[in-house]
Biopython code that builds the backbone (N, CA, C, O; Angstrom):
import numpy as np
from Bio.PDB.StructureBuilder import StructureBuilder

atoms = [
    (1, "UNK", "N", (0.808, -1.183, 0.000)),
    (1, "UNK", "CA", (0.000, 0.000, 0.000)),
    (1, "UNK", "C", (0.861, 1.260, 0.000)),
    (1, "UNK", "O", (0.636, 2.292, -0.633)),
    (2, "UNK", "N", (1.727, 1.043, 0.692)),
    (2, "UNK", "CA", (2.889, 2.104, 0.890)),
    (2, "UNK", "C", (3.222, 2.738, -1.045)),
    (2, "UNK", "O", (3.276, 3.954, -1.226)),
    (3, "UNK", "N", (3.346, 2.087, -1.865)),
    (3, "UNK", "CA", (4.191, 1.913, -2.636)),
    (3, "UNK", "C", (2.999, 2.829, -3.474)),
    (3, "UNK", "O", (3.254, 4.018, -3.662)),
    (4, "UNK", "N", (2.140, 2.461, -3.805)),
    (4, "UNK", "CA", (0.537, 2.947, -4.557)),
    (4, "UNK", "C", (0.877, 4.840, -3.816)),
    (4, "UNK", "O", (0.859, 5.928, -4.392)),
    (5, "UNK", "N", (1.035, 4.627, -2.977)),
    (5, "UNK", "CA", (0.867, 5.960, -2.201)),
    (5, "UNK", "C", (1.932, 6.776, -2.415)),
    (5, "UNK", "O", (1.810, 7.980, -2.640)),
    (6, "UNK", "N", (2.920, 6.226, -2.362)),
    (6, "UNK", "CA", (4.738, 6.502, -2.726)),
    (6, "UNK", "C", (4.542, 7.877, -3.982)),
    (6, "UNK", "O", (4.785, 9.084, -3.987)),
    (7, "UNK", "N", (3.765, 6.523, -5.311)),
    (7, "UNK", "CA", (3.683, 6.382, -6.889)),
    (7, "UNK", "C", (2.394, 7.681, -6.966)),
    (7, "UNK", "O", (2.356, 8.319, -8.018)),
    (8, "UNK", "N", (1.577, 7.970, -6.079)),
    (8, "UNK", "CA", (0.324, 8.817, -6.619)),
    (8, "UNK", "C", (1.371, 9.955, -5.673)),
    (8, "UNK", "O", (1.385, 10.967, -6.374)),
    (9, "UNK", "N", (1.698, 10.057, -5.197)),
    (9, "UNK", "CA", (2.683, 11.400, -4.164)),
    (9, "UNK", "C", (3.394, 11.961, -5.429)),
    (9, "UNK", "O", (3.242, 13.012, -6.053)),
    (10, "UNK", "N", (4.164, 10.973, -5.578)),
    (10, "UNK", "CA", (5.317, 11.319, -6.919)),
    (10, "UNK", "C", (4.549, 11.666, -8.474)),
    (10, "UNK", "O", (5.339, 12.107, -9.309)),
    (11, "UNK", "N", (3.847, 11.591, -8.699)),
    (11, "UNK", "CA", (2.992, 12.207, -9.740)),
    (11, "UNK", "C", (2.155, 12.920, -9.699)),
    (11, "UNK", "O", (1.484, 13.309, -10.655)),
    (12, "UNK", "N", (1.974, 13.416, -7.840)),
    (12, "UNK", "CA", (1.250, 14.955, -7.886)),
    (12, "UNK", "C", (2.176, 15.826, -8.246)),
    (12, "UNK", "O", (2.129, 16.791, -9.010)),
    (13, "UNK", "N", (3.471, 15.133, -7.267)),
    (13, "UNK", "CA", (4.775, 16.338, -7.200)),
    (13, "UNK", "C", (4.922, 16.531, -8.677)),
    (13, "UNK", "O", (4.970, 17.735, -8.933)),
    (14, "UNK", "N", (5.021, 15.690, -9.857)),
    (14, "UNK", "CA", (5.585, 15.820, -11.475)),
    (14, "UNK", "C", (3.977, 17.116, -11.986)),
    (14, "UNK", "O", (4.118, 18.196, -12.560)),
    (15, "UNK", "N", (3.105, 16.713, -11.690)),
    (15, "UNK", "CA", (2.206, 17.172, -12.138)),
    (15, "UNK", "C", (2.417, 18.821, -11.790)),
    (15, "UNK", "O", (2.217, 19.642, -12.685)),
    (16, "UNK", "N", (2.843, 19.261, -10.403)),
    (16, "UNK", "CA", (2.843, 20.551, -10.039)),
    (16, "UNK", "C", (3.659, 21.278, -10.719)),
    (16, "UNK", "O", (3.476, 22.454, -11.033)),
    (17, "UNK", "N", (4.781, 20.470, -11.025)),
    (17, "UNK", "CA", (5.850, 20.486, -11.675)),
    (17, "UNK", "C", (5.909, 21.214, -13.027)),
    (17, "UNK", "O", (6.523, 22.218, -13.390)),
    (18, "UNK", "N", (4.885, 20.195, -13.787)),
    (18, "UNK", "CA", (4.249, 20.108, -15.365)),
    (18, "UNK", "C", (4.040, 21.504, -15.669)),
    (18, "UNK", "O", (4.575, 22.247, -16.492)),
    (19, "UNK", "N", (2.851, 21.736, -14.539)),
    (19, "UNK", "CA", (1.783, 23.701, -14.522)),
    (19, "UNK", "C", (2.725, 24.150, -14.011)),
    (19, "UNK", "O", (2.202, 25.244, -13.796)),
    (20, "UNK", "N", (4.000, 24.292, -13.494)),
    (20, "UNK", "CA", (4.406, 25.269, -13.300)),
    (20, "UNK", "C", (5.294, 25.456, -14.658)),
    (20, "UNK", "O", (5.637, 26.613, -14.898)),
    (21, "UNK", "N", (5.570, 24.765, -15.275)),
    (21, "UNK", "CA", (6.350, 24.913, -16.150)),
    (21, "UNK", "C", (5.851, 25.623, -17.345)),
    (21, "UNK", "O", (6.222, 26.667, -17.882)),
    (22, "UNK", "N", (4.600, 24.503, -17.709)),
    (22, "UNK", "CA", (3.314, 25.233, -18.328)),
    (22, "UNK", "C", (3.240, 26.638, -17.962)),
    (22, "UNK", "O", (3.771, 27.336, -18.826)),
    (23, "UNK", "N", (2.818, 27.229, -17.086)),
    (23, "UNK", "CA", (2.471, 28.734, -17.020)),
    (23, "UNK", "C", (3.305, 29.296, -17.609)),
    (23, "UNK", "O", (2.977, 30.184, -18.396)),
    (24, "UNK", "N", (4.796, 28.922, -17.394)),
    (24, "UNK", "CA", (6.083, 29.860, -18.280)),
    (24, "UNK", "C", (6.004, 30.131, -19.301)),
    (24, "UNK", "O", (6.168, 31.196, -19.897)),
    (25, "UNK", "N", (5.666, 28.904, -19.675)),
    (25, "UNK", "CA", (5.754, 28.905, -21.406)),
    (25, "UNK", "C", (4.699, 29.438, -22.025)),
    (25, "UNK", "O", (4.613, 29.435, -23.253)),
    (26, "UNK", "N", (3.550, 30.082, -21.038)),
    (26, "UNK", "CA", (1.849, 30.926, -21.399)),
    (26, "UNK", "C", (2.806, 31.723, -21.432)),
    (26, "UNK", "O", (3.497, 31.729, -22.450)),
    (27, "UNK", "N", (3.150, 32.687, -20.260)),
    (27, "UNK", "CA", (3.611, 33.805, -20.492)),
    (27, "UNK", "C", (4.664, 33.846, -21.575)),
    (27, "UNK", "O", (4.722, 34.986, -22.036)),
    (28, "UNK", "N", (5.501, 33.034, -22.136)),
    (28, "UNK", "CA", (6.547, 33.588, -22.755)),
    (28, "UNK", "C", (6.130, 34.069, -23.495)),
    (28, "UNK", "O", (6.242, 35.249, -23.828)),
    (29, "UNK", "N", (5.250, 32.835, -24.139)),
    (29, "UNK", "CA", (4.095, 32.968, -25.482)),
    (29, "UNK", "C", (2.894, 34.336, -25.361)),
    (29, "UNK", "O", (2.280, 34.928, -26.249)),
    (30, "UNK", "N", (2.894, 34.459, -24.267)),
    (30, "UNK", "CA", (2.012, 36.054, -24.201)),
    (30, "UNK", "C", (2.654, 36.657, -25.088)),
    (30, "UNK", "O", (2.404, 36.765, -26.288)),
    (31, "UNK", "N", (4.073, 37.329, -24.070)),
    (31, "UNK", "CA", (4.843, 38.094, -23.898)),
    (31, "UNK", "C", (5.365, 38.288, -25.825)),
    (31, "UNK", "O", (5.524, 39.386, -26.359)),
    (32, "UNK", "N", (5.515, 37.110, -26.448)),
    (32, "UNK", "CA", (5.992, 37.557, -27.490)),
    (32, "UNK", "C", (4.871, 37.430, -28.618)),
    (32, "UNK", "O", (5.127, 37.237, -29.806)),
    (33, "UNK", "N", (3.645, 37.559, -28.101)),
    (33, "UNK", "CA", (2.529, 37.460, -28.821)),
    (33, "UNK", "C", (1.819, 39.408, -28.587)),
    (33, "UNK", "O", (1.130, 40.186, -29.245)),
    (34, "UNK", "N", (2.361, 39.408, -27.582)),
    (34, "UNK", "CA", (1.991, 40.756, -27.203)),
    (34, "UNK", "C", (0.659, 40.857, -26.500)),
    (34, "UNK", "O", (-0.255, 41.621, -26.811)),
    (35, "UNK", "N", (0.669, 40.047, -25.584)),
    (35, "UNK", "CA", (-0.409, 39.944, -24.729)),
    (35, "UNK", "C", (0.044, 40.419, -23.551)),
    (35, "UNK", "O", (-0.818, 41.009, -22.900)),
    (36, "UNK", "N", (1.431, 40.336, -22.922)),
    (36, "UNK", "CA", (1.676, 40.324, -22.087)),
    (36, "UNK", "C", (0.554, 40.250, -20.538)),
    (36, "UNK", "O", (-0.310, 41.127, -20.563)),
    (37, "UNK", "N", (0.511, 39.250, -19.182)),
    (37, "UNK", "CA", (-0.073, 40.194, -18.149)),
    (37, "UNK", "C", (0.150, 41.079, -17.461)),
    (37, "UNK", "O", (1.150, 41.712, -17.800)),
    (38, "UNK", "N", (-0.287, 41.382, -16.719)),
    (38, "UNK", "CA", (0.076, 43.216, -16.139)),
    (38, "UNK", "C", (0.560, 44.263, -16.897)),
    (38, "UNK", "O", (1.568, 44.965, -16.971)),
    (39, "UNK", "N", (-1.013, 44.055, -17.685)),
    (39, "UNK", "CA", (-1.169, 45.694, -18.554)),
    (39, "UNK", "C", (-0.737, 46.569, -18.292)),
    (39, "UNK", "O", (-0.931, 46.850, -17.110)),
    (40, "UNK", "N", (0.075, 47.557, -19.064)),
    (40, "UNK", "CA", (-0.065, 48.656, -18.365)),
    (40, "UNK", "C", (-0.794, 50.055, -18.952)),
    (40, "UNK", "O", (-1.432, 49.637, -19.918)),
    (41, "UNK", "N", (-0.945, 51.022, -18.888)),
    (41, "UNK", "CA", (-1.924, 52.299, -19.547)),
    (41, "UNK", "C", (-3.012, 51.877, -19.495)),
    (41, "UNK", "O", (-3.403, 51.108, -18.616)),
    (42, "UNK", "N", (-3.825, 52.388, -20.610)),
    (42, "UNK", "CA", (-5.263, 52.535, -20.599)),
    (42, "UNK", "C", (-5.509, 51.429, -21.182)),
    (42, "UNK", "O", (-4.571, 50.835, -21.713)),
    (43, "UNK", "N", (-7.254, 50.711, -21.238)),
    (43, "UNK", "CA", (-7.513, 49.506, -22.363)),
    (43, "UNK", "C", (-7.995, 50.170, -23.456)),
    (43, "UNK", "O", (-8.418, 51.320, -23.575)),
    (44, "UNK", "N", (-7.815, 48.907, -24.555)),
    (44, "UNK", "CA", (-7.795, 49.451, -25.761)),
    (44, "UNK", "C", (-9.563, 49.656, -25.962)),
    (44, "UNK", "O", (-10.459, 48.931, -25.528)),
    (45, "UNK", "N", (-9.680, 51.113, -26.907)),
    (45, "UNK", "CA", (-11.181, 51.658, -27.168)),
    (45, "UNK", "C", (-11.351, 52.316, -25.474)),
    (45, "UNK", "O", (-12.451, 52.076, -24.976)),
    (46, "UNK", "N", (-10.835, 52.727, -25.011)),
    (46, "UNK", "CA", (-11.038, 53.893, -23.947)),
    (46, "UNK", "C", (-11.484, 55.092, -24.408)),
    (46, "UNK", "O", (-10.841, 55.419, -25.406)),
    (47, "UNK", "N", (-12.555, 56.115, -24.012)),
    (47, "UNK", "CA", (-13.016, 57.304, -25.038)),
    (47, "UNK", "C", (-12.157, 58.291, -24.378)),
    (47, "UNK", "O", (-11.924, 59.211, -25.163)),
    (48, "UNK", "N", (-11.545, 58.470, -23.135)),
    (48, "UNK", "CA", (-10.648, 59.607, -22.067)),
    (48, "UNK", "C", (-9.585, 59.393, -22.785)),
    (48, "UNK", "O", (-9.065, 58.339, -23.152)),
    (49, "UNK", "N", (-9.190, 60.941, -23.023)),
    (49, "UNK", "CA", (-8.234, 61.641, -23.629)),
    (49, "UNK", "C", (-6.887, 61.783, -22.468)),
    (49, "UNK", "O", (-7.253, 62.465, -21.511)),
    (50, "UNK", "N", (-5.740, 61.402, -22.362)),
    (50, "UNK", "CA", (-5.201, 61.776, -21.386)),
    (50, "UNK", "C", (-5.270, 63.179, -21.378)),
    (50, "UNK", "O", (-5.724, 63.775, -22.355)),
    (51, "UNK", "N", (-4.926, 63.686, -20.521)),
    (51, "UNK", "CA", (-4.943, 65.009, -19.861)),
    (51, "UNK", "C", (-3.479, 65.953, -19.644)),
    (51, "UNK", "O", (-2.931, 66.019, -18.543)),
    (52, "UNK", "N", (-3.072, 66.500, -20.589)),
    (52, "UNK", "CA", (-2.007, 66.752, -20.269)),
    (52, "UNK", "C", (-1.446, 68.067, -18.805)),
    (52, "UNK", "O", (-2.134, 68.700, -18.003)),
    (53, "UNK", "N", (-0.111, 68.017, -19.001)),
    (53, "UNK", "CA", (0.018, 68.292, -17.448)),
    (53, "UNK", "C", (0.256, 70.074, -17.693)),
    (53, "UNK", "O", (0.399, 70.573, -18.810)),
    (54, "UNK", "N", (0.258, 70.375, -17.193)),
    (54, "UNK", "CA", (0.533, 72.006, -16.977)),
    (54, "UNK", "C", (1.950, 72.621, -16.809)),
    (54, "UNK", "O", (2.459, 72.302, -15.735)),
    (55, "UNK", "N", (2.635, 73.335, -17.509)),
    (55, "UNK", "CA", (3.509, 73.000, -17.361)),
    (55, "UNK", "C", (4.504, 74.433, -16.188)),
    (55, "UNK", "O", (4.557, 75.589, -16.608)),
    (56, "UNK", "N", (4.856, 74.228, -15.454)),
    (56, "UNK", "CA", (5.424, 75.103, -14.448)),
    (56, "UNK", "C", (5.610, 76.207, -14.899)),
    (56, "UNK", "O", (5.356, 76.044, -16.093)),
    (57, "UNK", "N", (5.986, 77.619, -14.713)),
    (57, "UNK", "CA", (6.719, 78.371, -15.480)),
    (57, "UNK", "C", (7.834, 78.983, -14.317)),
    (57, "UNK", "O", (7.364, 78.825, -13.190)),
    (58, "UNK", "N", (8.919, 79.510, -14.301)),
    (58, "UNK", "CA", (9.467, 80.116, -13.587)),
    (58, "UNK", "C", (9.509, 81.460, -14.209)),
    (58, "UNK", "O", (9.466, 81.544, -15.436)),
    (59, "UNK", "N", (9.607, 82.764, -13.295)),
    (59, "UNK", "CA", (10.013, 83.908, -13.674)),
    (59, "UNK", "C", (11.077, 84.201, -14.145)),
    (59, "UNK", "O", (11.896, 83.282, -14.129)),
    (60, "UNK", "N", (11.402, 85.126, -14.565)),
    (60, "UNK", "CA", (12.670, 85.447, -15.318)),
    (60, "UNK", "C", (13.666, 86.046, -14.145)),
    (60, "UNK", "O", (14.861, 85.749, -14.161)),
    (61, "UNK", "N", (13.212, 86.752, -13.307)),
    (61, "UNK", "CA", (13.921, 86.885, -11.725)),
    (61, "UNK", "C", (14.350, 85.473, -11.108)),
    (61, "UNK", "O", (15.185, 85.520, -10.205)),
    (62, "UNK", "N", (13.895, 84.296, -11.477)),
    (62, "UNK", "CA", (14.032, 83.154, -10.719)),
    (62, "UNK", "C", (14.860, 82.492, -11.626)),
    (62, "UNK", "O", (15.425, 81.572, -11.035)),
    (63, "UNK", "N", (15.287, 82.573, -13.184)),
    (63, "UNK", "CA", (15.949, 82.235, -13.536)),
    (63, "UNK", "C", (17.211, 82.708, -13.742)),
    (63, "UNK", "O", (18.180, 82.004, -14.028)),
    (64, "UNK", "N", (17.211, 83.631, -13.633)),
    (64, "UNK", "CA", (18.481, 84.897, -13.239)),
    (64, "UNK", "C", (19.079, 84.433, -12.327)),
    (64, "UNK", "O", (20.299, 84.548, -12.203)),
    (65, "UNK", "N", (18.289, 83.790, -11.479)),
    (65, "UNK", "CA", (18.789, 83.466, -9.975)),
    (65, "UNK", "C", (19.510, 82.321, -10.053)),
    (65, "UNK", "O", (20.538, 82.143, -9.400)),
    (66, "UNK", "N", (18.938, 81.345, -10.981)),
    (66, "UNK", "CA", (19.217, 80.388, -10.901)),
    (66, "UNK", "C", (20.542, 80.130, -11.625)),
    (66, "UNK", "O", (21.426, 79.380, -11.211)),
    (67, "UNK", "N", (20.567, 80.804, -12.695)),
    (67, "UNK", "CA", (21.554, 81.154, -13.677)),
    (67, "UNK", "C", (22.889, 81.753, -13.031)),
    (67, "UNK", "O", (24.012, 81.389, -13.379)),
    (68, "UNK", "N", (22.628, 82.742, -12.019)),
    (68, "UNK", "CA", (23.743, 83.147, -11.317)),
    (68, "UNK", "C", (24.361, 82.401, -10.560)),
    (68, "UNK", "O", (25.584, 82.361, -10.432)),
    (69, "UNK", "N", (23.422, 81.639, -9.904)),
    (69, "UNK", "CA", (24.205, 80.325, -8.988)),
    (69, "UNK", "C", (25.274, 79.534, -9.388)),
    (69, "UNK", "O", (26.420, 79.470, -8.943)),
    (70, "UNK", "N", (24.458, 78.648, -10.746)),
    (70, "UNK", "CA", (25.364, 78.561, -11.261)),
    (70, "UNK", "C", (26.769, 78.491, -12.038)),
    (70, "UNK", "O", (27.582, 77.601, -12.290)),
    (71, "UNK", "N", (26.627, 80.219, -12.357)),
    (71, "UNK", "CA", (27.723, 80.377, -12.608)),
    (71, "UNK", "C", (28.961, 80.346, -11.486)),
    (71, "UNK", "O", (30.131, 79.979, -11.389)),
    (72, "UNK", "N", (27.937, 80.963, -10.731)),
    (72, "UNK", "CA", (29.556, 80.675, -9.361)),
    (72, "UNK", "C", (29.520, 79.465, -8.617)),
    (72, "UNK", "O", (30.338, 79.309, -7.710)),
    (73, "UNK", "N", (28.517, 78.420, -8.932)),
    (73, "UNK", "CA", (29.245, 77.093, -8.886)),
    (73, "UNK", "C", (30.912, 77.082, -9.959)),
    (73, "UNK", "O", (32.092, 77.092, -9.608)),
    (74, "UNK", "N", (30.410, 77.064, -11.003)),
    (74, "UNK", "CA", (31.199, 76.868, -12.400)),
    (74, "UNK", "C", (32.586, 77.725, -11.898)),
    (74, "UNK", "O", (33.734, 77.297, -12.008)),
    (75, "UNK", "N", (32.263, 78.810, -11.423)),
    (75, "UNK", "CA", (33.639, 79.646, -11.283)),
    (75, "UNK", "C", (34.536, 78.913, -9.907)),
    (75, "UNK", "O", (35.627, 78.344, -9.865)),
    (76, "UNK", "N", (33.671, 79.182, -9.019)),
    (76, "UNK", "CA", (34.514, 78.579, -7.772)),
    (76, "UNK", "C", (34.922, 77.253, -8.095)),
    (76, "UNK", "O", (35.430, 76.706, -7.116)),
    (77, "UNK", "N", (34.875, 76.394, -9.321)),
    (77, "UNK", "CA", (35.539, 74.772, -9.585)),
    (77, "UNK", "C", (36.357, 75.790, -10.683)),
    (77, "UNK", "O", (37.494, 75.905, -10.225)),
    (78, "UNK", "N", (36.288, 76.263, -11.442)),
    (78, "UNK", "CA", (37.690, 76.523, -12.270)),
    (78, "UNK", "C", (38.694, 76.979, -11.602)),
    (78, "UNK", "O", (39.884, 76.756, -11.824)),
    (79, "UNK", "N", (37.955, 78.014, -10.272)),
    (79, "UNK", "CA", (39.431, 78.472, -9.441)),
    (79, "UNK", "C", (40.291, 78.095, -8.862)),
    (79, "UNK", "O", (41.447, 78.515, -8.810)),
    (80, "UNK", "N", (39.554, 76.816, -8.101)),
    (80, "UNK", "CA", (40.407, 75.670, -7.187)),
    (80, "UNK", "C", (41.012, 74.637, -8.183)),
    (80, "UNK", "O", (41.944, 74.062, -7.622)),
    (81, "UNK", "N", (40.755, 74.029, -9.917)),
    (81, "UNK", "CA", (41.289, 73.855, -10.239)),
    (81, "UNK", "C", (42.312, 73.843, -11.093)),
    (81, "UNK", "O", (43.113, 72.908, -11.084)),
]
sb = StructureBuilder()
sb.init_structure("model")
sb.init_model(0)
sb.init_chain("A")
sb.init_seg("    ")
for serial, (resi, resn, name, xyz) in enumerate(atoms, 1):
    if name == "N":
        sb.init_residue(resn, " ", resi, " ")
    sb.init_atom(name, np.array(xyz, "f"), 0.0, 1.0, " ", f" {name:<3s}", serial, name[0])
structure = sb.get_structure()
């Protein structure tokens, strides 16, 4: 009896084995079918338009500013080297 039990153990374990292997080979086959899972963006025939973003502006005082910084980053490394 042992042995029956051994033999159905050992061919669940092959079987788990089998589907796991199986699933790989779904996804590979997604993946180069272009199915991929874990969509990502919108689904296809969505009527929403993305929304685009707004875009910051800085002042021209703030870029002055920023511009000056920089330069005396830039200067204080040419001086020391």
């Amino acid at each position: 009896m042992d042995d029956v039990q051994n033999a159905v153990a050992g061919l669940k374990r092959a079987e788990r084995e089998v589907l796991a292997q199986l699933t790989g080979i779904r996804a590979a086959l997604a993946a180069l079918v272009g199915r991929a899972t874990g969509r990502r963006g919108r689904r296809p025939g969505t009527k929403n338009k993305p929304v685009a973003r707004k875009r910051r502006k800085l002042s021209a005082k703030a870029r002055a500013a920023i511009s000056a910084a920089q330069k005396a980053r830039w200067a204080k490394l040419k001086k020391s080297a």
